[in-house]
C-alpha distance (Angstrom), angle and dihedral (degrees) to the residues before:
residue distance angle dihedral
X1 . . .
X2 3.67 . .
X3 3.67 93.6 .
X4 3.79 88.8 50.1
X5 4.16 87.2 54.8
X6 4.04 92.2 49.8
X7 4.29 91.3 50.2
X8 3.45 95.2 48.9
X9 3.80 87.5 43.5
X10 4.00 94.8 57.0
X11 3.66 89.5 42.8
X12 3.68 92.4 55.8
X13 4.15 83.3 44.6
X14 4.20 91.7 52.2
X15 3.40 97.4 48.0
X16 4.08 93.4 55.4
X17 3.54 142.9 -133.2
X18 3.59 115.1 -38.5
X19 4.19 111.7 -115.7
X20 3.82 143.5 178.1
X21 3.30 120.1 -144.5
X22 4.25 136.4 -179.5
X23 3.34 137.8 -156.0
X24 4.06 112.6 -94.3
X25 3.96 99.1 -135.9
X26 3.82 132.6 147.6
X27 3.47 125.6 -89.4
X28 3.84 138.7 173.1
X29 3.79 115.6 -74.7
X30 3.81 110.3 -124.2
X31 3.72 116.4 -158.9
X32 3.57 104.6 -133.7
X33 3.93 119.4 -155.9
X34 3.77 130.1 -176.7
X35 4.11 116.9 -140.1
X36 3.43 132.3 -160.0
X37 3.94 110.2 -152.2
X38 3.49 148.0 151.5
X39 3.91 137.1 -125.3
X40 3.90 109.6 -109.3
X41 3.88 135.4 -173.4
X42 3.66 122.2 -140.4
X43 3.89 88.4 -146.4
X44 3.82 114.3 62.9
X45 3.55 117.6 136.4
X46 3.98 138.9 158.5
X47 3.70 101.6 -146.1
X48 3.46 122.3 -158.8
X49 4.08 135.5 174.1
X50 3.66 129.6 -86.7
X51 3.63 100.5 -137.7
X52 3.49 128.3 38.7
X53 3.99 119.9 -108.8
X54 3.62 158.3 118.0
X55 3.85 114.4 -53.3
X56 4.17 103.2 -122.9
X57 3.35 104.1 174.9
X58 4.07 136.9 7.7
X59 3.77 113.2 -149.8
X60 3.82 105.4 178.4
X61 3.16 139.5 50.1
X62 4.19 140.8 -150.5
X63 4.03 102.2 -72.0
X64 3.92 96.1 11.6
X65 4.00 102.8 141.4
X66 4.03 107.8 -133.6
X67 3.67 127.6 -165.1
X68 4.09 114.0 -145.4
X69 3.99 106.9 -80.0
X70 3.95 87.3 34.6
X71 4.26 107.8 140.2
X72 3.71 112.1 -115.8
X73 3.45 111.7 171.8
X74 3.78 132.1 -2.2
X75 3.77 123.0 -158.5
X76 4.09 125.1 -155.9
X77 3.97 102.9 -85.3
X78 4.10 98.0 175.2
X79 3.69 95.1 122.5
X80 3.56 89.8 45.9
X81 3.26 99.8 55.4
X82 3.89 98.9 51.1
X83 3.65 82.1 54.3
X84 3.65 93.1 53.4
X85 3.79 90.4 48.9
X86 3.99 97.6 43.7
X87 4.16 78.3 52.0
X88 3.41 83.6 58.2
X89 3.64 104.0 56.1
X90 3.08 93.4 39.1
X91 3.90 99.9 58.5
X92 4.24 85.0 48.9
X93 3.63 88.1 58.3
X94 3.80 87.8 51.3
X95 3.94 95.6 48.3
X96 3.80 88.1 52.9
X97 3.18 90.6 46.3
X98 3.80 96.5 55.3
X99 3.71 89.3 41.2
X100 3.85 95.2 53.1
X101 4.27 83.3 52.6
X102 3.49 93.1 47.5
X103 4.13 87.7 54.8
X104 3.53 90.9 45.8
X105 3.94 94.8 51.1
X106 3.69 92.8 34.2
X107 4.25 75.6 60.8
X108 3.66 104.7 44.4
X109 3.90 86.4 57.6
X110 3.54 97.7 41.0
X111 4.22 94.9 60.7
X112 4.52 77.4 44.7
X113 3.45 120.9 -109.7
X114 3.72 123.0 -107.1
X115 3.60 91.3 34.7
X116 4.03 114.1 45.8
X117 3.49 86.7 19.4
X118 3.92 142.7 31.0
X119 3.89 110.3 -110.8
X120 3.53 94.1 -128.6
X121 3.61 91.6 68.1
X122 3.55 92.1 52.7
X123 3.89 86.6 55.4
X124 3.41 89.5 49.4
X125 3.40 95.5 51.4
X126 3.86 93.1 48.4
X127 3.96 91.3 51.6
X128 4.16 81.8 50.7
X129 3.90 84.8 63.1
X130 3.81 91.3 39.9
X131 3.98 89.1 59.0
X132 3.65 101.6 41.3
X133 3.80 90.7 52.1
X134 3.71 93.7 49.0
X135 3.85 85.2 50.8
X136 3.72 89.5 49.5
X137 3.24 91.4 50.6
X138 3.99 99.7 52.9
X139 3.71 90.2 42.6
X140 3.60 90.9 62.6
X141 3.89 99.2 44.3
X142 4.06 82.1 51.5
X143 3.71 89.6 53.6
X144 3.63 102.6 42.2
X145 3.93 78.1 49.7
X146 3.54 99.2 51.2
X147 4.10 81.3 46.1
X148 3.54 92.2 62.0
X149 3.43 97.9 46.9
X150 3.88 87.7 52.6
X151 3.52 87.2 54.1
X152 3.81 92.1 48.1
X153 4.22 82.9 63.2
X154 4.34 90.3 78.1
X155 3.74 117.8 58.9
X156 3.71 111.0 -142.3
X157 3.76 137.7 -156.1
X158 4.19 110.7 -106.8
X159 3.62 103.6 -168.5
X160 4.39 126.7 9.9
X161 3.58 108.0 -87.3
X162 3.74 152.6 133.6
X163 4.10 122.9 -87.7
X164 3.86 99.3 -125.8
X165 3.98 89.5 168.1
X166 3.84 138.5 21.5
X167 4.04 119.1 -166.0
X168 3.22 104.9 178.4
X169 4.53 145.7 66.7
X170 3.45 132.6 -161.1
X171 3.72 107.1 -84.9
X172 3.83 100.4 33.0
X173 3.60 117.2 132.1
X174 4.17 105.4 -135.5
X175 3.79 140.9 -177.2
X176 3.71 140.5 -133.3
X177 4.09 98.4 -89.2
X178 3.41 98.0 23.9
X179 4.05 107.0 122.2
X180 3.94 112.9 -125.1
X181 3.20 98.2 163.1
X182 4.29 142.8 23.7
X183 3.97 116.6 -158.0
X184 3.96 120.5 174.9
X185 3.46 117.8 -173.9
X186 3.90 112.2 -129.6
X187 3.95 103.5 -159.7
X188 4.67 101.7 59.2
X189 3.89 82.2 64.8
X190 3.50 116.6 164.8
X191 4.05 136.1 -172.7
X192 3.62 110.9 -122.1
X193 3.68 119.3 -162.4
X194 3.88 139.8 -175.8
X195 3.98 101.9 -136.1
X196 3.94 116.5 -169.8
X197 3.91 106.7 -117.3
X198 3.94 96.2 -122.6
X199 3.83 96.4 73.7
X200 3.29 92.0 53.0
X201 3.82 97.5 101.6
X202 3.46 81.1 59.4
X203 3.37 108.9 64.4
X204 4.04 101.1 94.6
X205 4.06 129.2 153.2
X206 4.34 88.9 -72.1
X207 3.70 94.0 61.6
X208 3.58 119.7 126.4
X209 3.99 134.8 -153.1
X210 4.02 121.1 -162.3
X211 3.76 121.2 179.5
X212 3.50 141.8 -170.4
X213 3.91 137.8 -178.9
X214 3.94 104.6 -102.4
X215 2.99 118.9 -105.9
X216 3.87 101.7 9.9
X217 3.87 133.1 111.3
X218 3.89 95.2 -115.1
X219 3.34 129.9 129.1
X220 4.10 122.3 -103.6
X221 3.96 111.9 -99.6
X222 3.43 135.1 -165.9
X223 4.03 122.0 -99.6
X224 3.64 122.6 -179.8
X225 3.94 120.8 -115.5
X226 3.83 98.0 -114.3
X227 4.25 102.8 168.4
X228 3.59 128.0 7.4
X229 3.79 105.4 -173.3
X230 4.06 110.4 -140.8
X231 4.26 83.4 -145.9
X232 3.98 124.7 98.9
X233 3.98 119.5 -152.0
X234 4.05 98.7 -119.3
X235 3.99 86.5 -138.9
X236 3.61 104.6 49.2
X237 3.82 95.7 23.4
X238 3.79 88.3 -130.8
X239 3.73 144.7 129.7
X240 3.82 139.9 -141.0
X241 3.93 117.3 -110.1
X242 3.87 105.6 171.0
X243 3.96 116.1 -170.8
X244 3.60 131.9 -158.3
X245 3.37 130.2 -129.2
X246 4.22 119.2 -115.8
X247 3.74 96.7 -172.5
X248 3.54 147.7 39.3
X249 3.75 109.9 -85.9
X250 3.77 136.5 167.0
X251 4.11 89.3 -112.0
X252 4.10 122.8 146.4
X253 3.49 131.8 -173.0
X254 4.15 111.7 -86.6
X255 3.93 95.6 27.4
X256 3.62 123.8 141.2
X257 3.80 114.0 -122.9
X258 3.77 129.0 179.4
X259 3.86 117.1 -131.8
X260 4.13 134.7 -157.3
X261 3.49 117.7 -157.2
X262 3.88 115.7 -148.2
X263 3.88 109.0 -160.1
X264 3.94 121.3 172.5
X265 3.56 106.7 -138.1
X266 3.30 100.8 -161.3
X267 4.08 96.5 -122.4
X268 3.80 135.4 95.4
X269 3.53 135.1 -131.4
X270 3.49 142.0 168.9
X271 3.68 113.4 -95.0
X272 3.57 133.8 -175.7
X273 4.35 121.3 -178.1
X274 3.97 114.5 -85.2
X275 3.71 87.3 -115.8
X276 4.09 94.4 71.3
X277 3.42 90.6 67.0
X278 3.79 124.6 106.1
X279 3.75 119.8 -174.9
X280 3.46 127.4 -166.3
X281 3.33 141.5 -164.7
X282 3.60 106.3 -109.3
X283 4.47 83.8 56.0
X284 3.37 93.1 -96.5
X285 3.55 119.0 144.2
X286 4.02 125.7 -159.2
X287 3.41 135.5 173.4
X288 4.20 119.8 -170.4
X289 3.70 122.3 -121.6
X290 3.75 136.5 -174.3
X291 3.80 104.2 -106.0
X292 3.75 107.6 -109.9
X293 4.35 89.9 -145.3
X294 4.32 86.2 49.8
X295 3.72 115.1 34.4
X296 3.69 94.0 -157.0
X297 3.93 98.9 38.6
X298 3.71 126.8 99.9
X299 3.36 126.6 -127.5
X300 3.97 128.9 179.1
X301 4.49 123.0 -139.1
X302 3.53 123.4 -169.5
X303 3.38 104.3 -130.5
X304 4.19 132.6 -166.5
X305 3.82 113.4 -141.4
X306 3.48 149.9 -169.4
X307 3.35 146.0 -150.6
X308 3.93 124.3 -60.4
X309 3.51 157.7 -173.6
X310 3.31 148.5 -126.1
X311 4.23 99.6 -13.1
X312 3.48 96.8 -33.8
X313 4.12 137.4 80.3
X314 3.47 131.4 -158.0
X315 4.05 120.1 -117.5
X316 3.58 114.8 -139.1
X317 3.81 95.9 178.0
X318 3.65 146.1 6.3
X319 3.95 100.5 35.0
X320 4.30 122.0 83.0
X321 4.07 119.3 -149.5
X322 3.35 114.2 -93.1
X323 3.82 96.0 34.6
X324 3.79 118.9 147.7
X325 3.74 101.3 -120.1
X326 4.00 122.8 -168.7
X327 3.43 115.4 -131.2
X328 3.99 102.6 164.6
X329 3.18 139.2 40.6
X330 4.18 86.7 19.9
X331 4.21 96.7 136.3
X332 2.97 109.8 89.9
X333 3.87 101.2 29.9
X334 4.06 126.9 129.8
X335 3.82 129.8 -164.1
X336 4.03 109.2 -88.3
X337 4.06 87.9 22.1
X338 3.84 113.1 146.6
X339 3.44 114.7 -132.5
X340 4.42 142.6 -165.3
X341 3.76 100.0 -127.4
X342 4.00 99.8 -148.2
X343 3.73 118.7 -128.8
X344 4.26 91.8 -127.3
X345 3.71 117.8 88.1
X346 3.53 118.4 -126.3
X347 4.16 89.7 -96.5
X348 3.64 89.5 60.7
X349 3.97 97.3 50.7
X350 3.73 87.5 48.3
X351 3.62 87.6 58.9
């Protein structure tokens, strides 16, 4: 048996390391900028009355979740009220009124005027009508007035949100202005980001926003470019680029959430992944290629590079399109080394 072991050992040895390797070709260079932003609600409001008054009653509390309509407040309205309901009276006495001069006009020209009855007391009578509508009229304005301001007595909620803040007791005397209460709404988030003005011109229909909560382990996810605005900060010589979110996250208003810009630049390079790379110590750097005379022999190019994105670099010298470039299995490999080229691409392995 242990003879068996050691043969199937050395043939595993002969054959060579196993590799993956990918085609060195150019691609578009994409810009690649790092954000620092912060979670944002459209909704955020400190609400306050319309009136002044004497806080009655306190209906929410500090993380109560309201839905638009939703009673916040309610101050004392007792005066009001009587006012509202002398209005009242006061416009049925004018609609009888108008009523009983209607019947007395619809009268005087029934029996014919001029003949039963003088004309000028059919005039009259018709000027009676005028002024009892007119009163009827003003009366109700007043009312629906003194309505409003009744109405003006209850703060409401304008928009569904959560009560981050409350201002206010029962018993406080408060005025028009003065904030009682703060509600954010926590599902129109958006992604607010500081951009620095010179990639502006680059921002174009292909450009890509990833975010990611700071400081956490998760991955980076897409988020849709919802409002760049065309207007630099004269101190930080930046500009607003808020994205929107295109799934359901755990986000809230105030977090800090990292952001990667993806900007086409417009130029090619050749590229090859990060993981081909071999530094050294003395500043060289390598990458290992198939040998183009040998199609399973090694062979090892200093290469010049610049900088990259995402897992790839860009190779400015030392490396021709089309090359066969190593990107596993490249440790423990030596010039002249024959090698098992692996049938998965280098995307596959990764996975």
């Amino acid at each position: 048996m242990a003879s068996v072991v050691f043969a199937s050992g050395f043939a595993v040895a002969a054959e060579g390391p196993r590799v993956v390797t990918e085609t060195a070709e150019p691609t578009e260079i994409i810009e690649l900028v790092s954000l620092d932003g912060t979670v944002s609600s459209l909704h955020t409001a400190a609400l306050s009355v319309e009136i002044a008054g004497l806080v009655d009653a306190v209906l929410v509390e500090t993380g109560d979740r309201v839905t638009a309509g939703t009673p916040l407040f309610e101050l004392d309205d007792e005066l009001e009220r009587l006012s509202v309901t002398s209005l009242e009276a006061e416009r049925r006495e004018a609609v009888a009124a108008r009523q009983e001069a209607a019947r007395r006009l619809e009268e005087a020209r029934s029996v014919g005027a001029g003949r039963n009855i003088p004309e000028t007391e059919v005039q009259a009578r018709a000027s009676a009508v005028r002024q009892t509508e007119a009163r009827v009229a003003r009366l109700t304005a007043n009312l629906e007035s003194g309505r409003a301001r009744l109405d003006r007595h209850r703060l409401v909620a304008p928009f569904e949100g959560v009560v981050t803040e409350r201002h206010a007791e029962r018993g406080e005397w408060v005025d028009p202005g003065e904030a009682l209460v703060n509600l954010v709404d926590r599902e129109e988030l958006r992604l607010d980001y500081p951009v620095p003005q010179r990639y502006y011109p680059l921002l174009g229909e292909n450009a890509m926003l990833e975010y990611r909560v700071d400081g956490s382990s998760m991955d980076w996810r897409s988020a849709e470019i919802a409002t760049v605005v065309p207007v630099t900060d004269p101190t930080s010589r930046t500009f607003l680029l808020r994205g929107q979110v295109t799934e359901t996250m755990a986000l809230l208003p105030g977090m800090a959430v990292e952001g990667r810009l993806r900007l086409p630049t417009g130029r090619e390079g050749l590229t090859v992944a990060r993981d081909a790379v071999q530094r050294y110590p003395d500043g060289r750097t390598t990458v290992w290629v198939l040998d183009a005379d040998a199609e399973r022999t090694v062979a090892e190019r200093q290469v010049e590079l610049a900088e990259g994105f995402d897992d790839r670099v860009v190779v400015t010298k030392g490396l021709d399109a089309g090359a066969q470039v190593i990107v596993r299995g490249n440790e423990v490999l030596e010039a002249g080394m024959e090698v098992r080229i692996d049938d998965r691409d280098a995307e596959g392995e990764a996975d």
